[in-house]
N, C-alpha and C positions, 0 to 999 in steps of 0.2 A: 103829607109832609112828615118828614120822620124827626124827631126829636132833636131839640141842638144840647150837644154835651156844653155841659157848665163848667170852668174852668176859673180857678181863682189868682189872679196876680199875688204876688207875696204881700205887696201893700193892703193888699184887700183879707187877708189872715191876721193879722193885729185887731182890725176893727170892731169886733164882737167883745172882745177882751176889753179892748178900752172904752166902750160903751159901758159896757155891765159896771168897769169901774166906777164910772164918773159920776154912775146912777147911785151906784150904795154908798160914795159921798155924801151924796146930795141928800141922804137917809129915805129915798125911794128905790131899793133894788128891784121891787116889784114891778117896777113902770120900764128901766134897763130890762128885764127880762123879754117884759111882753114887746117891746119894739126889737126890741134882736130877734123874736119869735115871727112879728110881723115882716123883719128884713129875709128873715130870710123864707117865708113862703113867698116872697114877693119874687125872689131871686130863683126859687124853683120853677114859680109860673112860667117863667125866660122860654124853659126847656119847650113848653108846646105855643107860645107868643113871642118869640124872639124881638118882633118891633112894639113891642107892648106900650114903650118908653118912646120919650119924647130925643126928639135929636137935640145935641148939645148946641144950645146956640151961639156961645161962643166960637164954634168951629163949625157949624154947618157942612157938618161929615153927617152922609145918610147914615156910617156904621157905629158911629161913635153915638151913643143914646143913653139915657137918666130916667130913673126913676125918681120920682121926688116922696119921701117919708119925714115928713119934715120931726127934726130940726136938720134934717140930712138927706142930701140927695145919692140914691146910689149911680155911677158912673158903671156903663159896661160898652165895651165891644162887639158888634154884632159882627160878627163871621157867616158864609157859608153853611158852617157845620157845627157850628160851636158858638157860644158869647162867653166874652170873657168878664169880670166879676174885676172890676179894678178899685175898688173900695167905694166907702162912702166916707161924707164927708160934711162939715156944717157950712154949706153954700160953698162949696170948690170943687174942683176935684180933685184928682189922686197924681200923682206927681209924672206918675206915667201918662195921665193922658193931657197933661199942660204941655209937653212937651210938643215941638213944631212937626217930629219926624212920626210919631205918633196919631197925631191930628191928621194927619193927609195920608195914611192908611200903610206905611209902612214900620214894620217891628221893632219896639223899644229896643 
């Protein structure tokens, strides 16, 4: 099986950022670092385990699946060829994938 390209929704480009911030608030930047470290090998893994993640059970879509890194689940899309990276979030998901047209496997 040949590798799924990893793809990032725009939603899912902020998140790193605002982790890291909320962490060196918190006067722990060090703990934001290593969990953006841990998100995102988790999110490399995708590329040779695309079903790694659990299905979202709110919508019971086989393609729609989550990781869970707590205090944040990441949401992605699982494709054919590709998973897409729709952010993470503290127990939600990404605005794209609440959506109805979304959930049942047609394109934001």
């Amino acid at each position: 099986m040949a590798k799924a390209a990893i793809r990032f929704a725009e939603s899912a480009l902020s998140d790193p950022e605002s982790i890291r911030a909320w962490y060196a608030e918190q006067g722990v930047p060090d703990v934001g670092e290593r969990l953006i470290g841990e998100i995102f090998t988790s999110i490399e893994a995708l590329a040779n385990h695309p079903d790694m993640g659990r299905i979202v059970p709110e919508f019971e879509q086989p393609f729609l699946r989550e990781l869970i890194r707590p205090p944040f689940r990441l949401v992605y899309r699982r494709d054919p060829k590709h998973v897409r990276s729709c952010g993470s979030g503290a127990a939600s998901a990404c605005s794209t994938c609440r959506t109805k047209a979304h959930a049942n496997g047609q394109s934001p």
